[in-house]
N, C-alpha and C positions, 0 to 999 in steps of 0.2 A: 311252134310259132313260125309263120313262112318270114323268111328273110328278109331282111328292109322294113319289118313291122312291130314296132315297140307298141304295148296296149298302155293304150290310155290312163293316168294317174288313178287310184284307188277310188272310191266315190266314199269321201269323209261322212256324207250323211248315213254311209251303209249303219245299221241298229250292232252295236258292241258285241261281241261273240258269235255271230252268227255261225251255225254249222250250217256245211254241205257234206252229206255222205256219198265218199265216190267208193264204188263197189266192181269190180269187173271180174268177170268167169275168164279163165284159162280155155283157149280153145283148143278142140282133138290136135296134138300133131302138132304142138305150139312148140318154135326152138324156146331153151329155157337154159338160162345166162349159168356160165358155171358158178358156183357157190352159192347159187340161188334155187334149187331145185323145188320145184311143184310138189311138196310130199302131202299125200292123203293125211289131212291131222286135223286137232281141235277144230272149229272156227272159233276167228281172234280179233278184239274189236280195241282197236287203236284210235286214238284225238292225236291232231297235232296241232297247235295253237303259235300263229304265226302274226305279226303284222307286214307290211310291204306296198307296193303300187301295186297297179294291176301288171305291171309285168313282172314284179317280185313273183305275186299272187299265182299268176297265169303256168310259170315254172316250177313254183313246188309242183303243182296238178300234175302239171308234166310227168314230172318224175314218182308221183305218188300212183297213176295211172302204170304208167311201167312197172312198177312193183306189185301191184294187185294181179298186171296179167299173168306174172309169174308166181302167183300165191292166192288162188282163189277162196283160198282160208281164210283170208283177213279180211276185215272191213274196217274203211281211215273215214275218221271225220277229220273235214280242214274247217278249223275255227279260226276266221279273219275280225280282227280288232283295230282298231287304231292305232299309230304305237303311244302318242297322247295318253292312252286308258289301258295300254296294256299291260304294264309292271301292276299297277292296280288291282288288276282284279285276276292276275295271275298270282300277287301277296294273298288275295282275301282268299281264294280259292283252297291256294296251298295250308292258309291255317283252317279252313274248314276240311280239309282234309280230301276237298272236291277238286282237286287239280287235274288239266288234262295228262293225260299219257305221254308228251313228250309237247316241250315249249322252245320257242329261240329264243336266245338272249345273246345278248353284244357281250362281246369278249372281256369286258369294263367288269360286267358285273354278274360274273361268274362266282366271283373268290364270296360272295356274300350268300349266294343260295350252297354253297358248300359247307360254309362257315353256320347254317343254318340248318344243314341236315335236311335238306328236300329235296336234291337230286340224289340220284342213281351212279354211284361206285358203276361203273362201264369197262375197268380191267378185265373181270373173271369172261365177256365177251367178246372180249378181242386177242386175235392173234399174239404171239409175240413180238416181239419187235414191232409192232404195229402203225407207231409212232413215228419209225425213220423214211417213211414215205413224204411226210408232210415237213412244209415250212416250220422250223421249229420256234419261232416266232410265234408263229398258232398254235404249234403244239403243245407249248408251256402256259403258254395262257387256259388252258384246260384240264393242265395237269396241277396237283396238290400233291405234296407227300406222297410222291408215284403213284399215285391212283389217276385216271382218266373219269371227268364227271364229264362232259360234254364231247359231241362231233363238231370237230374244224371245218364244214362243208366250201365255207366261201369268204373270204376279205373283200376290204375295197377302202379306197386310201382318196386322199384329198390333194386337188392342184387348182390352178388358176383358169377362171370360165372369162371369158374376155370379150366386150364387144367390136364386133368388126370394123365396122364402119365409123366407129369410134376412132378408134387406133386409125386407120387411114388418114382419118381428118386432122390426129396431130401429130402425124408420123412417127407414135409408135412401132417400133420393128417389137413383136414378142419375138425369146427366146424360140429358138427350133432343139434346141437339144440339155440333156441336163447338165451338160458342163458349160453350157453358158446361159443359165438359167439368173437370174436377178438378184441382186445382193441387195441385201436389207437398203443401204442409203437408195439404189436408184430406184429398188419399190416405194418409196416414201416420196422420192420425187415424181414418184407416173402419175400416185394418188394422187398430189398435189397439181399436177397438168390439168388431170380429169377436172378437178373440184374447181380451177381457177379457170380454164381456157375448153373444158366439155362440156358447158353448159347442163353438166349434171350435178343434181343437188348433193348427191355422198359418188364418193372415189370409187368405193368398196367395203366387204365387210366378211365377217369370218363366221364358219355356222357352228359355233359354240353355246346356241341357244339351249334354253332346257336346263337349262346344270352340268352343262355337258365340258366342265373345262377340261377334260383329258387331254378335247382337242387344240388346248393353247399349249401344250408339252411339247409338239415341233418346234415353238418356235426355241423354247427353253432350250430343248439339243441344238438347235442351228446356232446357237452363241454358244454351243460348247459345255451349256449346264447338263443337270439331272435333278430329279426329282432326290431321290434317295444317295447317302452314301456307297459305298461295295457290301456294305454290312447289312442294307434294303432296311435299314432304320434309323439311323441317324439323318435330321431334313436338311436339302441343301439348298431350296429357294431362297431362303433368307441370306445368301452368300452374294458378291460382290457380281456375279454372271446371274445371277436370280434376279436379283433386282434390277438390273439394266434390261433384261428383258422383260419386267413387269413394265419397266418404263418407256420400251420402244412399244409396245402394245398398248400401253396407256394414250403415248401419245397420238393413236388415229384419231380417240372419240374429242380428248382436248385441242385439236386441230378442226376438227368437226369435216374430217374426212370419211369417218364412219356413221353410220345413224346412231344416235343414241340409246333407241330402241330393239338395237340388234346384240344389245350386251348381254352377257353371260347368262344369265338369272330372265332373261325374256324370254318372248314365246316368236318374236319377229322372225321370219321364213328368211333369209337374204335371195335365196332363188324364187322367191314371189317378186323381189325390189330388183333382181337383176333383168327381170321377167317384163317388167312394168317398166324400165326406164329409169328408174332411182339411182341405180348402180351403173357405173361402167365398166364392174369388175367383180368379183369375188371369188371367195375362195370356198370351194363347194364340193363335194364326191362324187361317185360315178354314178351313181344310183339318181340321181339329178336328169341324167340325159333325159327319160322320156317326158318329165315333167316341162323342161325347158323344150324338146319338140312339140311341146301341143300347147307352150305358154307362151315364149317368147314369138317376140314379134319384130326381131329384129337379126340379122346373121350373127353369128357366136362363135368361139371357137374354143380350144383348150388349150393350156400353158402350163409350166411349170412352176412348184410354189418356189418364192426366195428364199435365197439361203445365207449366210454368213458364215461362220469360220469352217459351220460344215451343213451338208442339208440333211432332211429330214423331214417325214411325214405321217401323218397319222395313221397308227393301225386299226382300222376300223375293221367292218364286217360283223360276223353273225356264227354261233353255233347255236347247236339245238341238245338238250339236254331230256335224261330220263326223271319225271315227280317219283319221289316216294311212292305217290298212289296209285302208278302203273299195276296192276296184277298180274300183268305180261314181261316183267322187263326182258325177258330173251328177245321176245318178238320183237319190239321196242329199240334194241338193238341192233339186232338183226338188219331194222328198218333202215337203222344211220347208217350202217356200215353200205347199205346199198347204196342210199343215199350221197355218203364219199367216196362210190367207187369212182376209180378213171374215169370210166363211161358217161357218169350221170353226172360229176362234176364239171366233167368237160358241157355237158346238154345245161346244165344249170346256168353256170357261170356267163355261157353264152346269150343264151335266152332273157337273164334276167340283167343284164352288160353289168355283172361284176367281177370278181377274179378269183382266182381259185388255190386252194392251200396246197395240192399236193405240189410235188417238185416238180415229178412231170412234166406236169402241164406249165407249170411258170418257164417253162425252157420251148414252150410249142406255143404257134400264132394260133390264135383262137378264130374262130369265122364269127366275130361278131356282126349281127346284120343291121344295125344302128351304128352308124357315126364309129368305123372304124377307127378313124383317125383319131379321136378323142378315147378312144380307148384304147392305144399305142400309149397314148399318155401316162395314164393311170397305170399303165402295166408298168411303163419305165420306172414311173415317183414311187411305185411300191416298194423298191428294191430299196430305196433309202428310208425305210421304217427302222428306227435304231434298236436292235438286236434287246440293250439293258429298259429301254422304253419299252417295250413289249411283256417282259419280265416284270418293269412295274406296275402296270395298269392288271396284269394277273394275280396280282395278290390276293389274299382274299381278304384285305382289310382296305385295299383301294377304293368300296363304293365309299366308305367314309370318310378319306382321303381327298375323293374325287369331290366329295357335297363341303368339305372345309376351304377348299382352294374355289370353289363355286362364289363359297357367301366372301371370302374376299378378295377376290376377283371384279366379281363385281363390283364392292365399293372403291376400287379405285378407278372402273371402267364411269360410274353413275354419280361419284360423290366425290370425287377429287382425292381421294385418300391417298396420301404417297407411297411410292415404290417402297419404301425402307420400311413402312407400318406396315403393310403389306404383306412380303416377305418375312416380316417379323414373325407375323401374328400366324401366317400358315405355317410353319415352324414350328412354334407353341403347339398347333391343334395336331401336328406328325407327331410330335414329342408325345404327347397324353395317347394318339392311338396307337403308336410304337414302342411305346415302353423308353425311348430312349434319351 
């Protein structure tokens, strides 16, 4: 992808699974990357099933293109979905026993296709030590009872998108650096600027839509809480720090500082509302930039998320994983490990403006050719992803965890339900899948 050029957002009407088969011959006299050799073998025919924008999209190819010139044995179908329909029909698939040969999935919900016996035990094909290359914040998110099911290829963490000319106008100064990044009261009082004196309809909002509250657990750590006790099953939302932060989060949408359509359990985009003018703020990931280059209409910038007694931020990003129904899985492996090398990390990461797992590279500036500066951002707020927050959203009993804090979450984002019921009641639902 020539530098300076993010592609254009995904096209949502593309028809659900589509394949493209990319296929390339090894030419006479080609160098050929060590560990990767061109050996005369079977031909090998690979699916990898992916969702993204077009510049997620644009950068697998990339890197899937490089790997065929070195392996003119194989042949990759890249199957693009939406991610709306993806767990869908990657569930119907897998119990039809029709699943592709290697799928992505968010580091959330790993622990449930493990716990389900459809991915691929990925140990017997990797190195020793394998693992002390990478972030180990990703790495354990992949790992089970020492076994590896998934590649760590890329993260990407969440901060504050900001309008310009906004801040100008009520002399907002944003933060420049994370140690003077915003504490909870003076973000409640920016919203409140925006909402009273920016002639915008909502302050800001938080992209936890979908069922996705994993991503309200920053805020849990920045007041100090956790999800789980040291024992990863006794619950601690319902505790004195749980509940005050159900309550500082409650209170944007009972201020009507947030939309009420952006809560938990909705489908509402916030980067369509910051995009449009609704927003003067939000809090959004990196993966955002090209969609906000080719929607907003207005100058932007990035910030850091607030913090309280300490910061913290979401560990988002994406591995890819081997199906049971692989009848290759060497190959299949083979593929990821390409795919996490140095080399292709580093092409990935950059191309697609997300961030990358190995240690390496989190210690090297990366040439991103979109909006460096906002992605200086992103790089810093990831170092504040909490080490025991990482560790719990990998469990493999967290998607159920994560769909119980959803449904009451929401009712106290949508129905006024109090912090203490709240707390309460997710507690109870840790307890019944904990055992404790």
């Amino acid at each position: 992808m020539p530098k300076g050029r993010i592609a254009s957002p995904i096209r949502t009407a593309r028809p659900s699974g589509r394949r493209d088969i990319l296929k390339l011959g090894l030419a006479t006299g080609a160098s050929v990357a060590v560990g990767h050799s061109a050996r005369a073998q079977a031909k090998v025919s690979l699916t990898l099933a992916i969702w993204g924008d077009r510049s997620s999209e644009n950068a697998h190819r990339n890197i899937i293109n490089k790997y065929l010139q070195l392996h003119p044995n194989v042949e990759m179908k890249l199957e693009v979905t939406p991610f709306g329909q993806f767990y869908q029909q990657i569930d119907t698939r897998l119990a039809g026993r029709q699943a592709p040969d290697m799928f992505r999935i968010q580091y959330q919900q790993v622990g449930r296709y493990v716990n389900g016996r459809t991915v691929v035990d990925l140990t017997p094909y990797l190195p020793p030590d394998y693992g002390s290359a990478f972030v180990q914040a990703m790495w354990q998110a992949v790992n089970n009872a020492g076994k590896t099911f998934a590649m760590p290829y890329h993260t990407d963490t969440i901060a504050l998108f900001y309008n310009v000319p906004l801040f100008e106008k009520l002399g907002i100064v944003p933060p420049t650096s994370l140690d003077t990044c915003w504490t909870w009261a003076q973000y409640t009082e920016i919203a409140r600027r925006i909402k009273k004196d920016g002639g915008f309809p909502y302050a800001t909002a938080m992209i936890w839509q979908d069922s996705n509250a994993y991503r309200w657990l920053p805020f849990l750590y920045q007041h100090g809480g956790r999800v789980l006790a040291e024992d990863f099953k006794t619950p601690q939302i319902g505790s004195k720090i749980g509940i005050e932060t159900i309550a500082w989060t409650q209170s944007f949408f009972k201020e009507g500082l947030t939309p009420p359509s952006t809560a938990i359990k909705s489908h509402e985009q916030p980067q369509n509302l910051f995009a449009n003018g609704t927003l003067g703020m939000y809090l959004g990931g990196d993966w955002h930039l090209s969609f906000l280059r080719d929607n907003a209409t207005i100058p932007w910038k990035v910030t850091y998320m607030p913090r309280d007694v300490a910061m913290a931020s979401d560990m988002g990003g994406n591995c890819i994983a081997v199906s049971r129904d692989c009848k290759t899985p060497e190959a299949a492996a083979d593929f990821l490990k390409f795919l996490a090398s140095e080399q292709s990390m580093r092409d990935f990461a950059r191309d697609a403006a997300l961030l990358p797992t190995r240690v390496a590279l989190t210690h090297e500036t990366l040439d991103y050719g979109y909006r460096p500066d906002a992605m200086k951002v992103f790089v810093e707020q990831a170092t504040t992803v909490p080490e025991n927050l990482a560790r719990t959203v990998g469990l493999p009993i967290w998607s159920r965890i994560n769909q119980r804090m959803a449904d009451e979450l929401d009712l106290a984002f949508t129905s006024d339900q109090s912090p203490e019921t709240t707390g309460r009641n997710i507690d109870a639902a840790i307890r019944t899948i904990t055992g404790a």
